[in-house]
C-alpha positions in Angstrom: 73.9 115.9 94.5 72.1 119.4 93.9 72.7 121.6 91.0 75.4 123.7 92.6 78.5 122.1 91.5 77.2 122.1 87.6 76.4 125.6 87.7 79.8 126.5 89.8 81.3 124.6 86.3 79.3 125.9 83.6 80.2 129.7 85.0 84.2 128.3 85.0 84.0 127.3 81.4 82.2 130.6 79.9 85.1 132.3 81.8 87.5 130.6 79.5 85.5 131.7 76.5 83.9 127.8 76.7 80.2 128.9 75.9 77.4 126.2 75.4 75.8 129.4 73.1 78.8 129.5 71.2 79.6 125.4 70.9 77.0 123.4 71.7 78.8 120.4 72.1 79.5 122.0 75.8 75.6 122.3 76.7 75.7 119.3 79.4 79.7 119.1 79.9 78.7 120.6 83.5 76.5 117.9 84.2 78.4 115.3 82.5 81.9 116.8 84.8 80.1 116.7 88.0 78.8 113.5 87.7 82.3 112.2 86.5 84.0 113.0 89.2 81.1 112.3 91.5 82.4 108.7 90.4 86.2 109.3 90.4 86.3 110.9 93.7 83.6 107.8 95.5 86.6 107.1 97.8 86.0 109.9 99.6 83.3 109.7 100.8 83.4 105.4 101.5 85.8 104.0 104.2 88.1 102.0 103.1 87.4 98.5 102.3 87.5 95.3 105.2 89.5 92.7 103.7 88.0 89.0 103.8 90.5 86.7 105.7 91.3 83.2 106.3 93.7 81.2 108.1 97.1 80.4 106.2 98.3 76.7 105.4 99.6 75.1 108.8 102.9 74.4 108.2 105.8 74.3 110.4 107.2 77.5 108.9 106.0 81.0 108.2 104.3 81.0 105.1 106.1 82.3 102.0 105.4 86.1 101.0 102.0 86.5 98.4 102.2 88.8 95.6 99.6 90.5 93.3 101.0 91.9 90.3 100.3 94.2 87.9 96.9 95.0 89.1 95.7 98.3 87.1 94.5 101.9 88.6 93.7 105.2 87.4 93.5 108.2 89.9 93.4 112.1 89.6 96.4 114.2 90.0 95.2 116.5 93.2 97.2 119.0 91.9 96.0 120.0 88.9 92.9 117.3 88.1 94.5 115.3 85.3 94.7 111.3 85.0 97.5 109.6 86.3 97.0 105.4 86.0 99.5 102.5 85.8 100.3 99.7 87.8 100.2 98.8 91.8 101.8 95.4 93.0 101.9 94.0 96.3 103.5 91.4 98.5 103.2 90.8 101.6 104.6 88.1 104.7 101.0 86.6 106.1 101.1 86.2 109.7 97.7 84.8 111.3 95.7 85.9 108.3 95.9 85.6 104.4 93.4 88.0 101.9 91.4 87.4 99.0 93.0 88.7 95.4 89.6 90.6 95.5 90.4 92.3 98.4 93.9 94.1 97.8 92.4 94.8 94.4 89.3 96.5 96.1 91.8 98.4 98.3 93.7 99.6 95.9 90.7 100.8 94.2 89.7 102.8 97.3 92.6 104.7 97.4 92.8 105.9 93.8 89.5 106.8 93.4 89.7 110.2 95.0 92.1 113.4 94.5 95.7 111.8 94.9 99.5 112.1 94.6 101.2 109.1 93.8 103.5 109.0 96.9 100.3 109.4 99.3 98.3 106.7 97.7 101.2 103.7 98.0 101.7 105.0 101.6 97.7 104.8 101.9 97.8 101.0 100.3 100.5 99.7 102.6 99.2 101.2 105.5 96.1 100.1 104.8 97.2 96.8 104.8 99.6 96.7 107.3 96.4 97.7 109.6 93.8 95.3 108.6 95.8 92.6 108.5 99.2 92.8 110.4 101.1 91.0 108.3 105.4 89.8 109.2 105.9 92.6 106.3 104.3 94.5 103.2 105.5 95.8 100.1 104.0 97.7 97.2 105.4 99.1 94.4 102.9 101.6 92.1 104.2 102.3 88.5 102.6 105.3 86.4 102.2 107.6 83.5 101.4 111.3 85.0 99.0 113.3 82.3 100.1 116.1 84.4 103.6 116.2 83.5 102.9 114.7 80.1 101.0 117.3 78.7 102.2 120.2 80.5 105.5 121.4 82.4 107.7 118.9 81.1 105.5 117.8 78.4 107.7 114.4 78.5 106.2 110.9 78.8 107.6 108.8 81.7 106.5 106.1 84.2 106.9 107.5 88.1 107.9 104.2 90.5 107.3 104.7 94.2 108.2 101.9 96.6 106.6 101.6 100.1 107.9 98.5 102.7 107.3 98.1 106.2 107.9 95.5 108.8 109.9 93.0 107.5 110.0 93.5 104.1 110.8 97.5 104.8 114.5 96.7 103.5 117.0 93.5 102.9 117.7 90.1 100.2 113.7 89.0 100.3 112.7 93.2 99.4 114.7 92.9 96.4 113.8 89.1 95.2 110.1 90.2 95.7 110.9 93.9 93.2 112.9 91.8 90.7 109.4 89.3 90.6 107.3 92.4 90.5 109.8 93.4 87.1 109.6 90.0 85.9 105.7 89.8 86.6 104.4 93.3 85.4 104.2 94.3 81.5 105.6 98.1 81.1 103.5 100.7 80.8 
């Protein structure tokens, strides 16, 4: 990474009266910023994670649905570059294939580490794994406190829940058994 971005930074922060001369607890805050979200943002610039696969248990009926619960984020708010984290927990109806923990954890990683709303990121998941590994049907739930609205705007703490199905778990009974495990499963926020 050159130079550029730190320098872009430091002239930002002396326009706001935030002068390294004047405080010099801000001397590297450029450096220590760009390199920050140099990490934060990595799932830009990385395609989005394989998942490893294996056959499910031959039975003589579709296997029953997986979930991962409670598995933890933390992303950027694209609009105004403040922390939102929480909670992401998925489901999901195997077909020929079955993930690793790992993997859906690894996805979800992916997708938060860059600039991100909330409502594009659980689409991102779900499609994500929908895709790789066409499952009978999907179902994430992401739960989150949003810095952004905390402390500004509203200036209220609450927890945002967004809800993406598709296939067969995109609506009916086995949808809402598999929300009231994920409320049952996750600790609040």
């Amino acid at each position: 990474m050159t130079d550029q971005p730190a320098d872009h930074l430091r002239a930002f922060l002396k326009s706001l009266g935030l002068d390294a001369s004047v405080d010099d607890q801000l001397a590297d805050t450029p450096e220590r910023v760009t390199e920050l979200f140099g990490e934060l943002f990595a799932g830009l610039h990385t395609d989005p994670p394989s998942p490893s696969t294996f056959a499910p248990p031959k039975t003589h009926e579709d296997p029953d649905p997986v979930v991962i619960a409670a598995l933890p984020f933390q992303s950027m708010c694209a609009h105004h570059l403040l922390p939102f984290f929480g909670t992401v927990d998925v489901a999901y109806l195997p077909a020929e294939q079955m993930v690793g923990f790992g993997s859906i954890a690894r996805i979800v990683d992916h997708f938060a580490r860059r600039p991100q709303v909330q409502e594009r990121m659980i689409a991102q998941i779900a499609e994500h794994i929908e895709e790789t590994l066409n499952p009978r049907g999907v179902l994430v739930r992401l739960r989150a406190r949003q810095l952004c609205m905390e402390m500004r705007g509203a200036e209220k703490t609450g927890e945002l829940i967004s809800i993406a199905g598709r296939g067969q778990l995109a609506d009916g009974s086995l949808r809402g058994q598999l929300l009231d495990e994920f409320n049952r499963a996750g600790p609040s926020l």
